[in-house]
Steps between C-alpha positions, in 0.01 A plus 500: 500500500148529600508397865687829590175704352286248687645580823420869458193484331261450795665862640437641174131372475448648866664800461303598147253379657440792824778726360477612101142356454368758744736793399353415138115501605517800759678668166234379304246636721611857556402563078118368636227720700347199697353486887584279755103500531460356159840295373358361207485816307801666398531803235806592316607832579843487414687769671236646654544414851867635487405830366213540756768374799755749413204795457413429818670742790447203795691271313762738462453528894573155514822481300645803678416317841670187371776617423576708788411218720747270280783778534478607893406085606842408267746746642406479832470142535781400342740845637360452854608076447793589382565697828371265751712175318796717529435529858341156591827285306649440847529168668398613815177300632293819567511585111384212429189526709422828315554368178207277577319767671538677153440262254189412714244733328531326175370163615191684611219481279411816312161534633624499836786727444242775371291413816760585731549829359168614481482479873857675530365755299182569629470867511305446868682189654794403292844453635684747297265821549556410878892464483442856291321626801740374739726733284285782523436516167106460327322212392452402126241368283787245294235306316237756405728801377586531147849644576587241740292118359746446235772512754382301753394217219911525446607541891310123551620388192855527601486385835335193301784460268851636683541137672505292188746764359700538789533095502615509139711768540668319822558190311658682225743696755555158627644338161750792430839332591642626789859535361431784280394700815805416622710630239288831489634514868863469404464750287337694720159595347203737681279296567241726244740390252495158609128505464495702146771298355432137668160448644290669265669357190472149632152556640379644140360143395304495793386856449398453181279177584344683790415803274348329238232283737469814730371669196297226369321433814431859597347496165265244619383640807104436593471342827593795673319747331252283468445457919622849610363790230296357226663711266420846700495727604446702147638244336849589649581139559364260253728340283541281176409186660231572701320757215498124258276409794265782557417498136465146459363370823289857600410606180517211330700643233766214329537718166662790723643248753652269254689823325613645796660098591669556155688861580573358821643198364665750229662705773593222731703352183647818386667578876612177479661530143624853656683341809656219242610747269662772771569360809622167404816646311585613884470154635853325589420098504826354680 
């Protein structure tokens, strides 16, 4: 009877250990005002932090950025994947040299991802004002507009994440048996039909999956804020992630930076609950 717990309790150890242990303390924190500058003292505050977060109109800044980025980087990366898998599931050799070519961005590191784009959008010597030229139309300042930041933080973090999705995607096409098509074609079906009725019902485990780490990890976004806008401009592009940072690590904050870890944390947990609850009534396991 004991050897069974045995087994598992070296996981458990690790996993209280760097999991719920610092969940607890960065909880236990955010009721302190304390400085990075000074850790040994801490004061209790209580809610304190919270109240100032939520009075404060950058924060709110912040959230609305988050989740916009979360919403646009979700639907397009996973609609656009969706697209290109339907597309790319031939057997044909060419498709499967661009479903390498695709899936290629996301074994690129982060930083070097947000590298590349800063040169493609240089407003003065970046590749996509001069294909915009070539057009006839005007250059555009993609990185240092308010209107357009946001967007381009989400146009390079979907051409970071459509390859993995369109590779899941394909090898969920690919495990759909191939006799039900074939009965949909005795029976003559359109082929939107087909693709209402068959495909998306049979893909709608691995749409689900793909949703719920799309949104988690868009959530999580620093590196690329991080290299390519530092927040700006105004503000327009800093997120959750990457405002824990500024006030901890620039203004040496961790009362402020440990609350806003717990509503992230909070919010992360309730979309999560959100997608359980909804989406996974809609889910057909075979």
């Amino acid at each position: 009877m004991i050897r069974p717990y045995a087994y598992v309790t070296p996981a458990l150890l690790f996993f209280a250990l760097f999991f719920f242990y610092p969940i607890g303390y960065v909880m236990y924190l955010s009721f302190h005002d304390w400085s990075l500058l000074n850790l040994e003292e801490k004061e209790w505050v209580g809610f304190a932090n919270f109240t100032d977060l939520f009075q404060e109109q950058d924060f709110h800044q912040v959230v609305i950025n988050t989740g916009l980025f979360t919403v646009l980087t979700v639907a397009l990366g996973i609609g656009l994947a969706f697209l290109l898998a339907l597309w790319l599931n031939r057997k044909a050799k060419i498709y499967g040299i661009i479903q390498g070519t695709i899936f290629s961005p996301h074994i690129i590191s982060l930083v070097s991802v947000s590298m590349l784009w800063m040169w493609m959008m240089d407003p003065q010597y970046g590749l996509l004002n001069a294909v915009l030229e070539a057009l006839g139309l005007p250059a555009y300042t993609w990185l240092s507009d308010t209107k357009s930041a946001l967007l381009s933080l989400v146009l390079v973090s979907v051409w970071k994440v459509v390859g993995y999705n369109t590779i899941v995607f394909i090898a969920g096409l690919q495990s759909i048996p191939r006799d039900i098509y074939e009965a949909a074609e005795l029976d003559r079906s359109s082929r939107i039909k087909t693709l209402y009725k068959i495909t998306v019902p049979m893909l709608s485990p691995t749409i689900f999956f793909l949703l719920v780490i799309n949104t988690i990890s868009s959530f999580q976004v620093f590196d690329t804020i991080a290299i390519m806008t530092q927040g700006g401009p105004v503000n327009s592009t800093n997120m959750l992630v990457y405002y824990i940072y500024e006030q901890g690590m620039d203004f040496f904050n961790g009362g402020i930076a440990s609350a806003a870890s717990v509503v992230l944390l909070g919010l992360v947990g309730l979309l999560t609950l959100v997608h359980f609850a909804f989406m996974s009534r809609r889910v057909h396991y075979r």
